[in-house]
N, C-alpha and C positions, 0 to 999 in steps of 0.2 A: 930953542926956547930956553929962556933963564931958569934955573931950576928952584931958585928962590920964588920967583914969580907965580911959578910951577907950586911949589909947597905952600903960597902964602892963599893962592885958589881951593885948594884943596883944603886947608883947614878952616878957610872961610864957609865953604860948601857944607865942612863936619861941624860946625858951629852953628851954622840955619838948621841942619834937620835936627841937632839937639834941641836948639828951641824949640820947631814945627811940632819936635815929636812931646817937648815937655806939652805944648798947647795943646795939642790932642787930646794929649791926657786927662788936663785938666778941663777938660772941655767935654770930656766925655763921663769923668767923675760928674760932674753939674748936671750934667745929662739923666745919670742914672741916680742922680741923687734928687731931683725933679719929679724922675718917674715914680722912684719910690714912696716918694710921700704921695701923689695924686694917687697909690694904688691901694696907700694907705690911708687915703681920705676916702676912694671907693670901699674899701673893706668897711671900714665904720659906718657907711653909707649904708652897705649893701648890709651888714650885720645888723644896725638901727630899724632897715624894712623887715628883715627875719624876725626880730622883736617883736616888732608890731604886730605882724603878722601870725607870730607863735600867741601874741596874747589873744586875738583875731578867735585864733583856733580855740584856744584851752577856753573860753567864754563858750564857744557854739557847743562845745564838749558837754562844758559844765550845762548849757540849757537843753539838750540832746539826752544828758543824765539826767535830769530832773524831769523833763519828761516823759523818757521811761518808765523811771519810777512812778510818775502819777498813772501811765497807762497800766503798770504791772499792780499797783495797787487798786487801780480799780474793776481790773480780773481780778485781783483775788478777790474785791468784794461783791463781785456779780456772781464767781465762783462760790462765796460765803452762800448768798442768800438761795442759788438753785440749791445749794445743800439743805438750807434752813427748810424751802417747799418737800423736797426728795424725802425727809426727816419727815415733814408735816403728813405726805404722802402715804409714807410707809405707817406711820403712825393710826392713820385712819383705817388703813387695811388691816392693822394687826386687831384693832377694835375690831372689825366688822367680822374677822374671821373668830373671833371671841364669841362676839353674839352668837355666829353661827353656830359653832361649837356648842355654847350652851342652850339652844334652841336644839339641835341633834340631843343633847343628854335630857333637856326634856320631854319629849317626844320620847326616847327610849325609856325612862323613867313609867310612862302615861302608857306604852305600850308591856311593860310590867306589870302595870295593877291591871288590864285588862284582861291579863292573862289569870294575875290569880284571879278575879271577878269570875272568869270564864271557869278558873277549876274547884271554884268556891257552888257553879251551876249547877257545876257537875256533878259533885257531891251531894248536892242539894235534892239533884233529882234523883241518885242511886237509890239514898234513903226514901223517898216520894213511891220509888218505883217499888222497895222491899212493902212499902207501908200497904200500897195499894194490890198488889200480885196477894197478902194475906186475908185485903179485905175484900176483893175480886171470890176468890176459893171460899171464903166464907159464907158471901151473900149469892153468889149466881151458882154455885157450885160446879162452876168449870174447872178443867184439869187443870193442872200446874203449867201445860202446854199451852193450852189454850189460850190460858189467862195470861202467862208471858207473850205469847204472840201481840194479843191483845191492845197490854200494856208497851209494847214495843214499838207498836204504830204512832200511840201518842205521844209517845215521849222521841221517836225519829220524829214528826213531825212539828212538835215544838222549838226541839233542837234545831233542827233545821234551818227553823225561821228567826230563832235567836242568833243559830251561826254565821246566815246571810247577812243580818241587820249586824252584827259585830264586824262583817268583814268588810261592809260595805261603808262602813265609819271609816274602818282603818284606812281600804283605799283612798278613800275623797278626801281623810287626812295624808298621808302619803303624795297622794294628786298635788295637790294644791301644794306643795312644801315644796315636790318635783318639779311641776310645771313654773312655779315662779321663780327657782333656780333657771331652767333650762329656759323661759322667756328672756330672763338675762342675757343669759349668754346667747343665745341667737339673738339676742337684736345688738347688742354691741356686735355681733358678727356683722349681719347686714349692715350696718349702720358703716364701720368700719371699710365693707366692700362698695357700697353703693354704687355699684354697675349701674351705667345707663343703655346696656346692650341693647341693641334691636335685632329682632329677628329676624334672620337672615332664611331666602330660598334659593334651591338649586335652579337654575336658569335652564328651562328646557326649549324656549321658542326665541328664533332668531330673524332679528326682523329684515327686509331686506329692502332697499332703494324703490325697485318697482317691483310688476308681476312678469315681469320679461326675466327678470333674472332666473325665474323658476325654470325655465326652459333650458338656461347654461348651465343652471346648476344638474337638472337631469341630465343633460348630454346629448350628444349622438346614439342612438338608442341605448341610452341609459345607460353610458361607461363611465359615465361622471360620478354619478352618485353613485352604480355600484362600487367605483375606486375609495370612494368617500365612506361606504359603511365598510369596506373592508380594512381601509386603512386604521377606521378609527372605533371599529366593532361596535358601532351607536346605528339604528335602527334610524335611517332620515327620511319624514315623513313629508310628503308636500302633497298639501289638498286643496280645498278651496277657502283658507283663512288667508286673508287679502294681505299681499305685502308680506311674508313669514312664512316660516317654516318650523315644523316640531322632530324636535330632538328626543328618540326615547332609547335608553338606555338602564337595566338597572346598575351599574356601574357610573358612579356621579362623578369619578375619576374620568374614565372616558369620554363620561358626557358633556366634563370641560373642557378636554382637546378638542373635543368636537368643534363646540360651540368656536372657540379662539382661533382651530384653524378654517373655519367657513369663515367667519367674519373680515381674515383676512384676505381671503380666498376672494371676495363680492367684492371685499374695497381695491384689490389690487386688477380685479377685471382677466386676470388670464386664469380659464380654469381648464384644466385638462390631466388626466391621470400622471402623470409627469410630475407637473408641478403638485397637485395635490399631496402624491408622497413624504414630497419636501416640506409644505407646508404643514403635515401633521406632524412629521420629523422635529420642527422646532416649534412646535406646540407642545408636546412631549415634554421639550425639553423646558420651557418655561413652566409648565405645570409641574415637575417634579422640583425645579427651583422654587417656585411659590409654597411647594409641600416643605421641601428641607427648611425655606425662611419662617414658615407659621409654626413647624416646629420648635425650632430654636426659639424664635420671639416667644412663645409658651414658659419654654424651659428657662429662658433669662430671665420672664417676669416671677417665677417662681423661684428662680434661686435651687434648680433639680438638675446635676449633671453626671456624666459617667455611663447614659442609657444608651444600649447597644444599636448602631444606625439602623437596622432593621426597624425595630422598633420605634426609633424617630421618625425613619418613613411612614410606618402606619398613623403615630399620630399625627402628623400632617396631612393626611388623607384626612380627617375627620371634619377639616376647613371646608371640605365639600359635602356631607355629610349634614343633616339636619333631623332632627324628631319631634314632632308637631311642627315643624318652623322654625325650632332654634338649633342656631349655628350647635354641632357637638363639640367642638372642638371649645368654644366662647365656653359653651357650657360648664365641659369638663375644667378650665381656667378658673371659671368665676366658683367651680362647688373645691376645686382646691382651696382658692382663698379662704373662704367660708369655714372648711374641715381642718385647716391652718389654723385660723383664729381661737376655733371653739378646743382645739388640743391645747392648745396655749393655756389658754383659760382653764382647761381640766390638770393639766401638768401631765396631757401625755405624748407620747412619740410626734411631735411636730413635722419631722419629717417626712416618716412614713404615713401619716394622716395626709400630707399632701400629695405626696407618687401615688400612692391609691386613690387618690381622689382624681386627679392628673389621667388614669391611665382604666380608670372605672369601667369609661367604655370602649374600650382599644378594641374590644370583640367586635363593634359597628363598623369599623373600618374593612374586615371580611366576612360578617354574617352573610353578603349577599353571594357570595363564595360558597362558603362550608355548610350554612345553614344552622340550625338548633339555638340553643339561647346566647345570647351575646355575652352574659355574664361566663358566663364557664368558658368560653370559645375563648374568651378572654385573658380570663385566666390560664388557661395550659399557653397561650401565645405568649404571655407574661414569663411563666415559668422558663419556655425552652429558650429564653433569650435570657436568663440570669436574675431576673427581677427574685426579689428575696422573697421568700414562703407566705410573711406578715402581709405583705403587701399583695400578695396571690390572692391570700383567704381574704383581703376585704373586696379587690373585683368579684371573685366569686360571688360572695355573700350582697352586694350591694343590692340585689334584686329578691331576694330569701331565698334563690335555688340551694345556696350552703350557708352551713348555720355562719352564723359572728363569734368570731372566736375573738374578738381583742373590742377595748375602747375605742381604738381608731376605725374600728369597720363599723360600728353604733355610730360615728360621729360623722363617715361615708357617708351614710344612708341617709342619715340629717341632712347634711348640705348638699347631696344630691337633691331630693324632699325639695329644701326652701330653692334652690336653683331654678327647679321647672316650675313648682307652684306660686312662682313671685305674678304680680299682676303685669300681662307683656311680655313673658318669657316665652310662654307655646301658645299656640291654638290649635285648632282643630277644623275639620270640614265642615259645610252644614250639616251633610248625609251623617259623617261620623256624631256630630253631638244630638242631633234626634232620634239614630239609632241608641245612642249610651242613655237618653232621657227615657225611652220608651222601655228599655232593657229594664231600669233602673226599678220604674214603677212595676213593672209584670213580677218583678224578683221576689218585691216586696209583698206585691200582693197573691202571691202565691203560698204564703207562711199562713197558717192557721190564725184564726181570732183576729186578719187584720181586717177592721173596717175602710180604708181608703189608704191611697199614700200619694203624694205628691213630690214631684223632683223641682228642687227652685232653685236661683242660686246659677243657674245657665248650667245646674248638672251637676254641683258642687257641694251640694245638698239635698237630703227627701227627709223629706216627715212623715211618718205614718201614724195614721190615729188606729188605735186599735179598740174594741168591743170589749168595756169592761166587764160585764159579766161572766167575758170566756179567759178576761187573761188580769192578775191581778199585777200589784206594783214588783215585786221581783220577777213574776214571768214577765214585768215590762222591761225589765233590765237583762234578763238572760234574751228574749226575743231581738234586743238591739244587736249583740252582742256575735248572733246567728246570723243576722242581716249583714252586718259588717263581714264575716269573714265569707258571706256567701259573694259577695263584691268583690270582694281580696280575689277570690277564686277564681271569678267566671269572668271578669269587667278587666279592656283592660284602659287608663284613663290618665291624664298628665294632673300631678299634684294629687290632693287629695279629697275624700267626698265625705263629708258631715250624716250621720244618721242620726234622727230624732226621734225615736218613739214618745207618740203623747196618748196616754190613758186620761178620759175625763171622764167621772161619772155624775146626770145631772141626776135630781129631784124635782120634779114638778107637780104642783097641786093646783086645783081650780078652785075660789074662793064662790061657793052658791049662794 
């Protein structure tokens, strides 16, 4: 091959890819210089929507701001105006406890002058007494003894009658001042509480499908039921009350194992000592569930925690427990609310006004156990589980067996009091309210000078008229007085009973 030829290929060859490679080049400048702006036209693009879009935003912002602020300025002004009432509130109370006040300093005042009035009598009658003991000695010519004795009777007996009419002011003054405080505040209590409780009973008769079942349920000579009172220590009666059977226990606890495992017992058709143990087994156990839940439920609506489970269990127990017919447990609930409210209102121990009230009668949960009164059983059960002293002495005290040693056990006693005496809280038997009616009148008319007495009122109340000539207007008041604590004493009765002594004496003429 010519090598000219040869050389003249070769640099023809380095000559195209100089070119190919310049066009590339340029071909690929244009390229990227194409993309460039299109990315740059997207940028503007896409920066223009962010624009938009930011101004989009900072508008929702700014209406987002503004109505915040009107929401926040219009708490503050609903905020302003409960201040404005709260102010108007306190404003009225600060009055009323003013009046109060100066209604106490007059009445203190009024019972100052009556005191000097009283030692102005006194006075009045020493000299009366020197006057008359020299003009006694002079005209009757009785001894200095004698004539003091005398003299002593009349002036004890005037005294007497002026001290009773002075004391008998002050109380009906005192009464009335007290009682219209104290109507206050118990009926803001009730009114506050307004329980619509009903009166719950212990369920002692269990009905059953037919009179065949009487027969499974005694047994094969009688293994059934014996297994049945033994498991469940409830005395099971089956006589000839059609269709049922009676459950006697004094144990209300047992007596609703009972009840729940017979009933399960009749529905599920297999009965035999076996099965029986198991059946009372998780009767047991749902009634001690039911006791722990009515506890707690108590103590949650109370806002009372910390009480040692023992003691929870008792008052749980109470859910079965009733006195006249009312639930105790409901009871004890609704006389806390009640001794809550009224310590509020007096500014005393709120707390303890309600665990004493709460735990009043914890002694009913094992009276039928240990026996003696409930109030004190109560209290030592209280005690030896950590309940504080305060709260001891008003179980104690809630019945008078120990005295009231605090406000809060005075305030017990109250809403215990309106608890049971509300209209619908308790009843009573026939037998037991004609015995209490019958008791009522004999009591009465056993006291000297009564001429009749009548109990009305379904036992709520007795009037007795008495024989003016034997008993005048303060033996009519000392006679009520007697009557009353003779009841206290001997009667024993839900709520409370009204005594009325009426003395009338008439005049009668015939015109001939």
């Amino acid at each position: 091959m010519d090598w000219g030829i040869l050389l003249f290929m070769l640099l023809d060859t380095f000559v195209v890819g100089v070119i190919a490679f310049a066009a590339g080049y340029f071909l690929q400048r244009s390229l990227t210089s194409a993309r460039i702006q299109a990315q740059a036209a997207e940028a503007e693009k896409t920066l223009a929507e962010a624009q938009a879009r930011a101004k989009d935003v900072i508008l929702k912002a700014k209406d987002e701001a503004i109505k915040f602020r009107d929401e926040v300025e219009a708490e503050l002004k609903k905020k302003r105006q409960d201040l404005q009432r709260e102010d108007e509130r306190l404003r009225h109370r600060r009055e009323s406890i003013d009046r109060r006040h100066e209604m106490l300093e007059a009445r203190d005042k009024r019972l100052e002058r009556k005191e000097k009035d009283l030692d102005r009598v006194r006075e009045a009658l020493e000299a009366t007494q020197a006057k008359q003991l020299q003009e006694l000695q002079r005209l009757s010519g009785l001894t200095a003894e004698e004539a003091k004795a005398l003299l002593l009777q009349q002036i004890e007996k005037e005294t007497r009658q002026d001290a009773a009419r002075l004391i008998r002011e002050i109380e009906q003054e005192a009464r009335e001042e007290g009682e219209s405080r104290a109507r206050e505040i118990i009926a803001t209590a009730i009114e506050r509480v307004a329980s619509d409780q009903v009166a719950e009973t212990t369920v002692s008769l269990v009905p059953l499908p037919n009179d065949e079942m009487k027969g499974r349920i005694i047994g094969r000579q009688g293994r059934n039921i014996r297994a049945i009172e033994v498991a469940t220590g409830v005395d099971l009666v089956v006589d000839d009350t059609p269709e049922a059977v009676i459950l006697s226990s004094h144990n209300p606890v047992r007596r609703e194992v009972a009840r729940l495992a017979l009933n399960r017992l009749i529905n599920d058709g297999r009965i035999h000592p076996g099965r029986i143990e198991k059946i009372v087994e998780k009767a047991e156990e749902e009634v001690n569930a039911q006791i722990l839940q009515a506890a707690e439920q108590a103590m949650l609506e109370l806002g009372i925690t910390g009480l040692h489970p023992e003691l929870v269990k008792l008052l749980g127990q109470l859910k079965f427990r009733t006195s006249y017919g009312q639930n105790v447990l409901a009871h004890s609930v609704e006389t806390a609310h009640l001794a809550g409210m009224m310590a509020a209102e007096l500014k005393a121990d709120v707390a303890v006004a309600k665990l004493g009230a709460l735990l009043h009668d914890i002694g009913k949960a094992v009276s039928h156990e240990v026996g003696g009164a409930h109030a004190l059983t109560g209290a030592e059960i209280a005690r030896k589980y950590g309940v504080p002293d305060t709260v001891c002495d008003i179980i104690a005290a809630h019945h008078g067996e120990a005295e009231a040693l605090s406000l809060e056990s005075a305030l017990v006693v109250a809403a215990d009091a309106i608890s049971g005496a509300r209209p619908g809280a308790r009843r009573e038997s026939l037998e037991q309210y004609l015995k209490r009616v019958e008791s009522l009148e004999q009591m009465a008319n056993a006291f000297p000078g009564v001429q009749q007495s009548y109990a009305i009122q379904a036992g709520r109340e007795i009037r007795i008229i008495v024989k003016p000539e034997d008993i005048d207007d303060l033996g009519a008041i000392n006679l009520c007085k007697q009557i009353v604590r003779k009841v206290e004493d001997n009667l024993e009765y839900p709520g409370q009973i009204k005594v009325t002594v009426i003395r009338e004496t008439r005049a009668v003429e015939y015109a001939k």
